[in-house]
Structures are given as structure tokens and as C-alpha cells.
Chimera marker file (.cmm) of the C-alpha trace (Angstrom):
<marker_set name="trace">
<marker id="1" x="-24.721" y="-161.713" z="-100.170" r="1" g="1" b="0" radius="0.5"/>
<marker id="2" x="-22.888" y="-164.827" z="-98.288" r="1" g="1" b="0" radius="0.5"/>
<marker id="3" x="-26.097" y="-164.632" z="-95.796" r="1" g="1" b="0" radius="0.5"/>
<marker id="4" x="-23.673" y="-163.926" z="-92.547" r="1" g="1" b="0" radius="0.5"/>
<marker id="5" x="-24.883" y="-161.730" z="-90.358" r="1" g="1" b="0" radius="0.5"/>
<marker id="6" x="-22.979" y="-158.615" z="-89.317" r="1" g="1" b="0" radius="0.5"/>
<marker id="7" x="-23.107" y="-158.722" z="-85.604" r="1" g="1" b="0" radius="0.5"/>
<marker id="8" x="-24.479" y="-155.562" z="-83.652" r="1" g="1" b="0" radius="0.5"/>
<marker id="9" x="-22.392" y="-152.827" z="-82.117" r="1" g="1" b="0" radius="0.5"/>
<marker id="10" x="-21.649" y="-153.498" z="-78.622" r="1" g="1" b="0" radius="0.5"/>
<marker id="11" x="-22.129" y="-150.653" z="-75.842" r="1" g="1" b="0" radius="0.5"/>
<marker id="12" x="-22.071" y="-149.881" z="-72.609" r="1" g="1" b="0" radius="0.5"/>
<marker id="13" x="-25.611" y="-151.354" z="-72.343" r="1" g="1" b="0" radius="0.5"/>
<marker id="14" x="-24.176" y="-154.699" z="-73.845" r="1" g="1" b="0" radius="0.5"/>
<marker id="15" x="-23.580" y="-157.876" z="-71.491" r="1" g="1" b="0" radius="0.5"/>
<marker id="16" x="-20.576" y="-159.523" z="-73.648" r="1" g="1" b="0" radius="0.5"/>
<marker id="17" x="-19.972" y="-163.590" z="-73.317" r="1" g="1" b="0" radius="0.5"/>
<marker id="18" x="-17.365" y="-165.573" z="-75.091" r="1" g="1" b="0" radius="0.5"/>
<marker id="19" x="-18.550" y="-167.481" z="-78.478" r="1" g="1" b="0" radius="0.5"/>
<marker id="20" x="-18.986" y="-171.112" z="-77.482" r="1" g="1" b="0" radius="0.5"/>
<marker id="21" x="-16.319" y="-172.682" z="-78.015" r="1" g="1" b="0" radius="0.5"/>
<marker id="22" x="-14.193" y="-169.397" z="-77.378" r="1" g="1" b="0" radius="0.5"/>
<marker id="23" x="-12.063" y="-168.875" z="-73.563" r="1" g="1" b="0" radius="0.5"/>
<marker id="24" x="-9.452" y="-166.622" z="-72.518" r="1" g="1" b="0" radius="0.5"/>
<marker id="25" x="-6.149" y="-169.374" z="-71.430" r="1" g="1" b="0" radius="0.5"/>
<marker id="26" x="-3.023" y="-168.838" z="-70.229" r="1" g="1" b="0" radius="0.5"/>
<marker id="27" x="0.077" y="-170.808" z="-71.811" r="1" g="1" b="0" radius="0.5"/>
<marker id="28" x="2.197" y="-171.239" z="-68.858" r="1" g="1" b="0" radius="0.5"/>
<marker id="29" x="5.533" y="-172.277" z="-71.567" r="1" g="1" b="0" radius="0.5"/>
<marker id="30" x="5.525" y="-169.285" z="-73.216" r="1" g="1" b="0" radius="0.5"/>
<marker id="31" x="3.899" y="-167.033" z="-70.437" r="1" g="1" b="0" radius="0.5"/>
<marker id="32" x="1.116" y="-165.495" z="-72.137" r="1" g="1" b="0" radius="0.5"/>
<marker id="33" x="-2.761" y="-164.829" z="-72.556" r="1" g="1" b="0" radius="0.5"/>
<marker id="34" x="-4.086" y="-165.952" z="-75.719" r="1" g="1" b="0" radius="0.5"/>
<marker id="35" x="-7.839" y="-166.271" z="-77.276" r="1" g="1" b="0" radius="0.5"/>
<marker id="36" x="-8.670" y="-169.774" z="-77.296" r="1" g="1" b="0" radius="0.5"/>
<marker id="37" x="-11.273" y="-170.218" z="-80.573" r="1" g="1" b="0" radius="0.5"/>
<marker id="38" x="-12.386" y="-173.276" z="-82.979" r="1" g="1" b="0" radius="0.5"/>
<marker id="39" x="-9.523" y="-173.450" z="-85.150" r="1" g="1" b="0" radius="0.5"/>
<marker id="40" x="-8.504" y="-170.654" z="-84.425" r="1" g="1" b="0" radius="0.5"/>
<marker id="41" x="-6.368" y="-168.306" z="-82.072" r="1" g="1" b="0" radius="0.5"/>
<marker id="42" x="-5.404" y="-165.069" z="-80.651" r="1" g="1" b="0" radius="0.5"/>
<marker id="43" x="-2.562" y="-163.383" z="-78.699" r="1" g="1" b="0" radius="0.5"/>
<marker id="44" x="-3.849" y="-161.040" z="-76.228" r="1" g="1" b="0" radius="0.5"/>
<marker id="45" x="-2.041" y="-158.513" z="-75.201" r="1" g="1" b="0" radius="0.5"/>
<marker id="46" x="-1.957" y="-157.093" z="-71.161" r="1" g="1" b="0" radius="0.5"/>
<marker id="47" x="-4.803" y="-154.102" z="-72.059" r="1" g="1" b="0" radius="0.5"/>
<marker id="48" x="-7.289" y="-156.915" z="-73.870" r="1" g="1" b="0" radius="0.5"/>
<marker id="49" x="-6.527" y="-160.065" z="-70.617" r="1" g="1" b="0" radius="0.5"/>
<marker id="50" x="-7.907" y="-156.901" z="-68.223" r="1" g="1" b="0" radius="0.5"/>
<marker id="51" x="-10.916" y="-156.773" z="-70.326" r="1" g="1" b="0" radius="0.5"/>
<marker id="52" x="-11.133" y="-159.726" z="-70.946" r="1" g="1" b="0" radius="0.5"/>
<marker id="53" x="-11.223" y="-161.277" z="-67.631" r="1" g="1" b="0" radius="0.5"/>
<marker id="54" x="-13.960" y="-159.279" z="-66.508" r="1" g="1" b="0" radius="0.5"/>
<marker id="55" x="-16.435" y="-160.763" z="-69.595" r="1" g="1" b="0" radius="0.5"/>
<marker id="56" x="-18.098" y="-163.309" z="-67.712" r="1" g="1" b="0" radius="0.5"/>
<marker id="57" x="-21.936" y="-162.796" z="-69.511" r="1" g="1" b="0" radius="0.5"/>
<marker id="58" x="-23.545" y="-161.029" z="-66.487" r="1" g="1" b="0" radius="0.5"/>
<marker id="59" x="-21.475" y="-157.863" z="-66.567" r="1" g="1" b="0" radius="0.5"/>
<marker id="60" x="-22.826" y="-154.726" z="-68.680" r="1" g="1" b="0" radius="0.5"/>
<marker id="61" x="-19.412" y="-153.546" z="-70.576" r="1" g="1" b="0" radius="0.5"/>
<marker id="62" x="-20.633" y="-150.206" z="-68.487" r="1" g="1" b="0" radius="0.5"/>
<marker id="63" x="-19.354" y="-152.093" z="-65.167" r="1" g="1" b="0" radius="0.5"/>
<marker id="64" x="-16.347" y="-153.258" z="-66.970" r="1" g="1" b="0" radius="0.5"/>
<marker id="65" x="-15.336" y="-149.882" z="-67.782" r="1" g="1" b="0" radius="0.5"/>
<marker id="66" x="-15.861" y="-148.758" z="-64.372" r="1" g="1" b="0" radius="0.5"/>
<marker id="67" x="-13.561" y="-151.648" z="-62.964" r="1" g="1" b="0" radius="0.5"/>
<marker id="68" x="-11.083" y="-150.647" z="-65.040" r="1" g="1" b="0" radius="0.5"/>
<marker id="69" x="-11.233" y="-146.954" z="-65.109" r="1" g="1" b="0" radius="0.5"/>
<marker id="70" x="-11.135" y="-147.201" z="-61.027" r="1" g="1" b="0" radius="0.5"/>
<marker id="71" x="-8.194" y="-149.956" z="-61.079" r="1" g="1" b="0" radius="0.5"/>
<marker id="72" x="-6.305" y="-148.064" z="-63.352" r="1" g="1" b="0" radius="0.5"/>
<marker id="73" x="-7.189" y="-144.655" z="-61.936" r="1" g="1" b="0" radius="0.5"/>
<marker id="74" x="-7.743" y="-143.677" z="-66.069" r="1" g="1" b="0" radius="0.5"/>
<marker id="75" x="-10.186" y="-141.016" z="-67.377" r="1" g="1" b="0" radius="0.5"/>
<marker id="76" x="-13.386" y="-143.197" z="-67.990" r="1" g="1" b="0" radius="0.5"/>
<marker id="77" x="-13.709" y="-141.689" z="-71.700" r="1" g="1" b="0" radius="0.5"/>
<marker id="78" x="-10.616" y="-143.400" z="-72.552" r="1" g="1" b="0" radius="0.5"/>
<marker id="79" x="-11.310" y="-146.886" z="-71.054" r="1" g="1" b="0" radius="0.5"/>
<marker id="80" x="-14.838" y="-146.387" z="-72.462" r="1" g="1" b="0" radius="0.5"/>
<marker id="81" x="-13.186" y="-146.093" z="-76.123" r="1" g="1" b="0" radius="0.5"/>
<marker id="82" x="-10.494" y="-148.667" z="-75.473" r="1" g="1" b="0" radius="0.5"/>
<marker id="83" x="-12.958" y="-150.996" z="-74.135" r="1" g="1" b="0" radius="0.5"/>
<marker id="84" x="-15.464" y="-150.637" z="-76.721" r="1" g="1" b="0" radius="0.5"/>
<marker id="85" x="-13.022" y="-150.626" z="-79.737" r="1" g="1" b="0" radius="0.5"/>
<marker id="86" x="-11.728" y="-154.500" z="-78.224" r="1" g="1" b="0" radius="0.5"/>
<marker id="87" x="-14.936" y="-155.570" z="-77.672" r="1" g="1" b="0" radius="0.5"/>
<marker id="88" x="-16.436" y="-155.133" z="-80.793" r="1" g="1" b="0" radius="0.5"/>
<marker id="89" x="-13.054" y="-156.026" z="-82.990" r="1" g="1" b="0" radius="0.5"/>
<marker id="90" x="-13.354" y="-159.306" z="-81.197" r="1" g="1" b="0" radius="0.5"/>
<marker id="91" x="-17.421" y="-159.299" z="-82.081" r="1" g="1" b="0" radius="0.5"/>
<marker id="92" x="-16.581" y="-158.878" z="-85.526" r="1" g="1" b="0" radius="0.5"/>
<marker id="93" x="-14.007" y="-162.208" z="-85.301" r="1" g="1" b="0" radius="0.5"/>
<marker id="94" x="-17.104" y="-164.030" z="-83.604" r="1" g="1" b="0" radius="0.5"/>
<marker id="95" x="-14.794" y="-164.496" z="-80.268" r="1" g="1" b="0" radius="0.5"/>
<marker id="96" x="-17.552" y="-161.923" z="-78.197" r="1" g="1" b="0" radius="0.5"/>
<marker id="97" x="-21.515" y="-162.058" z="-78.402" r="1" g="1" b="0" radius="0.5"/>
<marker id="98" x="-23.971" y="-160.157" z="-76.766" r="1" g="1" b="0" radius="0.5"/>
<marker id="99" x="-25.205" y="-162.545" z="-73.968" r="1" g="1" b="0" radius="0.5"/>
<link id1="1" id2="2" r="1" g="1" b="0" radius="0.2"/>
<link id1="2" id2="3" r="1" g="1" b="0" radius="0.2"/>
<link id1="3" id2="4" r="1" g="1" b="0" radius="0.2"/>
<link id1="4" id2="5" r="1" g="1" b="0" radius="0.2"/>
<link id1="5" id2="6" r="1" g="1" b="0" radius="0.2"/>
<link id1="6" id2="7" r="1" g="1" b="0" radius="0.2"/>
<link id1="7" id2="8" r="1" g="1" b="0" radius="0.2"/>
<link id1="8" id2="9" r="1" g="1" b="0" radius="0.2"/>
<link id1="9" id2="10" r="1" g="1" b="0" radius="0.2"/>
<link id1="10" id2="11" r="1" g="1" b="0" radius="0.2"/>
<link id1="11" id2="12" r="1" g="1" b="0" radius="0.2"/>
<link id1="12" id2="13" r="1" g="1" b="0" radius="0.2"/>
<link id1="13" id2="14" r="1" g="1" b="0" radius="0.2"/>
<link id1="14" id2="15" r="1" g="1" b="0" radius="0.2"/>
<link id1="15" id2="16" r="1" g="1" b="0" radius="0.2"/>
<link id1="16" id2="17" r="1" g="1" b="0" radius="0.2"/>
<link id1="17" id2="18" r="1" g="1" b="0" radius="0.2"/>
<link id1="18" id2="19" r="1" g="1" b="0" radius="0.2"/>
<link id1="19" id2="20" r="1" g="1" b="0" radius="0.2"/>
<link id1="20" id2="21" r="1" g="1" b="0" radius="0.2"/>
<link id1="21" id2="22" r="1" g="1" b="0" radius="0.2"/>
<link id1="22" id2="23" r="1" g="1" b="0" radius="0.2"/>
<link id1="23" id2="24" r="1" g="1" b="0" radius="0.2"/>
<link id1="24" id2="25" r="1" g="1" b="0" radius="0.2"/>
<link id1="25" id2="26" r="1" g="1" b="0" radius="0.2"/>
<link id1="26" id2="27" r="1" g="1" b="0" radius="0.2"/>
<link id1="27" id2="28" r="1" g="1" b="0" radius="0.2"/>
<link id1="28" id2="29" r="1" g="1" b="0" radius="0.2"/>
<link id1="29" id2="30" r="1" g="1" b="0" radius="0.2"/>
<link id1="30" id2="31" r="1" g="1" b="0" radius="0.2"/>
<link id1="31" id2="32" r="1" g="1" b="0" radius="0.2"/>
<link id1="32" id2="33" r="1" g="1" b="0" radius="0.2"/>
<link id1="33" id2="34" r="1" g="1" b="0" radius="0.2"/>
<link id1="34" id2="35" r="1" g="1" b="0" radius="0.2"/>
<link id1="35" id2="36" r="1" g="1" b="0" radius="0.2"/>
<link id1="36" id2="37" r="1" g="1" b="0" radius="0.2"/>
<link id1="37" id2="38" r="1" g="1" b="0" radius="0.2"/>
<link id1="38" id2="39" r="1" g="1" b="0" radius="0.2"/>
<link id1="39" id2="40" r="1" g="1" b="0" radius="0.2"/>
<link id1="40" id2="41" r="1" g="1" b="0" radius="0.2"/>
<link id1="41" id2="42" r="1" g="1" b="0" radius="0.2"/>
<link id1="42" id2="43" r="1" g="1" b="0" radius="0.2"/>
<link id1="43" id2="44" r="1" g="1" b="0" radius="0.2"/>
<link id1="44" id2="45" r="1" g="1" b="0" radius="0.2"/>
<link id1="45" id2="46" r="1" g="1" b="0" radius="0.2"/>
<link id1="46" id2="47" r="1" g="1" b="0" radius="0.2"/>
<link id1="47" id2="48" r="1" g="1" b="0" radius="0.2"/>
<link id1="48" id2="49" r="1" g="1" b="0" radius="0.2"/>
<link id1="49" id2="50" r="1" g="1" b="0" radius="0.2"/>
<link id1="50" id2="51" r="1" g="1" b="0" radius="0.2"/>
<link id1="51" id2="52" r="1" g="1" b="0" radius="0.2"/>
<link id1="52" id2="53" r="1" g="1" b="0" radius="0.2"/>
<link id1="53" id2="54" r="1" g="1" b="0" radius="0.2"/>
<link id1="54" id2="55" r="1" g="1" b="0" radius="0.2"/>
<link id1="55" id2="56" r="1" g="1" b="0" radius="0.2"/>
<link id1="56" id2="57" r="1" g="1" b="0" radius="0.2"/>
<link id1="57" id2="58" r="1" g="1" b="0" radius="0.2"/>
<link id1="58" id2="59" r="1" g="1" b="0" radius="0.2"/>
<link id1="59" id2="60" r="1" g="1" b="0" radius="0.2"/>
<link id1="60" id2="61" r="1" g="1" b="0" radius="0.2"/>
<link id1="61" id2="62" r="1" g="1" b="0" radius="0.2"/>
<link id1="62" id2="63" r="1" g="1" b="0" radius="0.2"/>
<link id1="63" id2="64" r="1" g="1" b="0" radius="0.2"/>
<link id1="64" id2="65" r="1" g="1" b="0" radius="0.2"/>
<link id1="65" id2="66" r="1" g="1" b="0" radius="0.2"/>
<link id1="66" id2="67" r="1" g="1" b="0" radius="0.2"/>
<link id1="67" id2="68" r="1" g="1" b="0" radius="0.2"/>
<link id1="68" id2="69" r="1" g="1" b="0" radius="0.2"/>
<link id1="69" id2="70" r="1" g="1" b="0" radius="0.2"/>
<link id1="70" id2="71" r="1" g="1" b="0" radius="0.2"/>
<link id1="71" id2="72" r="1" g="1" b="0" radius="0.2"/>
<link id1="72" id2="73" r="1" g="1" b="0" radius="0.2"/>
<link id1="73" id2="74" r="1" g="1" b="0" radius="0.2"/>
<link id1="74" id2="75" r="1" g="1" b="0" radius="0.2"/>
<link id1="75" id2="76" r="1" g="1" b="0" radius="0.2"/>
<link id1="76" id2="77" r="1" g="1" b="0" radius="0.2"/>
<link id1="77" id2="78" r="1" g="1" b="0" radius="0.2"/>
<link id1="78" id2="79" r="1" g="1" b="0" radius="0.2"/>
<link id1="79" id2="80" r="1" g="1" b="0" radius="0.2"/>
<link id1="80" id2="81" r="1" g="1" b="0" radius="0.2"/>
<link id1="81" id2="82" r="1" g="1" b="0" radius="0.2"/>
<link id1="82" id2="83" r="1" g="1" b="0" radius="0.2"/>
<link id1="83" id2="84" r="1" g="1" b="0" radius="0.2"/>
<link id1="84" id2="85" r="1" g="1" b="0" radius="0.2"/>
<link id1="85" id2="86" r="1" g="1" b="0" radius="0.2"/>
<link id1="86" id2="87" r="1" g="1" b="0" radius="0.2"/>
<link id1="87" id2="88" r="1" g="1" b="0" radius="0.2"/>
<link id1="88" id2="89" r="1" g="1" b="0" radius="0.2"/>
<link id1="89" id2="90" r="1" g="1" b="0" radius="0.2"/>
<link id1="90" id2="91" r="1" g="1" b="0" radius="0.2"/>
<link id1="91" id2="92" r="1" g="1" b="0" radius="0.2"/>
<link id1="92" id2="93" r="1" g="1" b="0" radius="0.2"/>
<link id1="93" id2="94" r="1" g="1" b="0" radius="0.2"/>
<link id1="94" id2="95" r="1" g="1" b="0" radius="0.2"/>
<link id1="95" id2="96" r="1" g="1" b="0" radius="0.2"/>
<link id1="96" id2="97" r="1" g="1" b="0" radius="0.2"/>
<link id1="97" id2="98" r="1" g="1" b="0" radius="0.2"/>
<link id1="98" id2="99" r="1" g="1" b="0" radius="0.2"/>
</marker_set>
């Protein structure tokens, strides 16, 4: 074992913050959102910026999901799904941790 820790699920429950070091930024030149990380970074693409912009580590993912499913006017069970599949992708590349 390496001694890394594999970081918990994230769920509804969760209140998601960006890894220090980690922001959201938009690239005005090439007009698009990208994940900002140490060494490191990430296109995001238009569903992941919606997400995204709403992490601000006070929000459960829960009242993410409902922002999005009522902006969107989506079935919640597919934002839900969406949402969490993003969320913990990005946990697993240490760009999200629970707050």
C-alpha cells in the first residue's frame, strides 16, 4: 500500500469545496471553463461549470441538485446521477473534498 487514502463517496448529504489550491477560471482567449489545480488542469465542459459554480463549501450537493433540476426543468433522478458521478470523479482527482 502507497498509504493514500481513498477519499469517501460523496452524496447528497455531502457539502463539496474545492481542494486548496483548486478554482473553477474562465480563459477569456480561448473562451472556456477549465479546473484550475497544482500542476495540474482540467477542461470543463458546460454540464460540469453548472455544477461547479454552485460548490461554494456551504451547499449540501442535495441543494445543488435541486438548483439544477429546477433551472433545467430535468427529472431530479437524472441530475442526482449526473451530479453525483462529477462530483466524485473530481473527488477521486483530489479537485473536490468534503468541506
Amino acid at each position: 500500500m502507497t498509504g493514500q487514502t481513498v477519499p469517501a463517496l460523496m452524496t447528497e448529504d455531502s457539502v463539496p469545496r474545492f481542494a486548496r489550491g483548486t478554482r473553477l477560471q474562465y480563459d477569456r482567449v480561448r473562451e472556456t471553463w477549465f479546473i484550475q489545480a497544482p500542476e495540474r488542469a482540467f477542461m470543463a465542459d458546460a454540464i460540469a461549470v453548472e455544477v461547479l459554480q454552485l460548490v461554494d463549501g456551504t451547499r449540501t450537493l442535495a441543494a445543488v441538485i435541486d438548483t439544477l433540476a429546477e433551472k433545467f426543468d430535468a427529472p431530479r433522478k437524472v441530475i442526482t446521477q449526473d451530479v453525483l458521478a462529477l462530483v466524485n470523479d473530481l473527488a477521486g482527482k483530489q479537485v473536490l473534498v468534503h468541506a
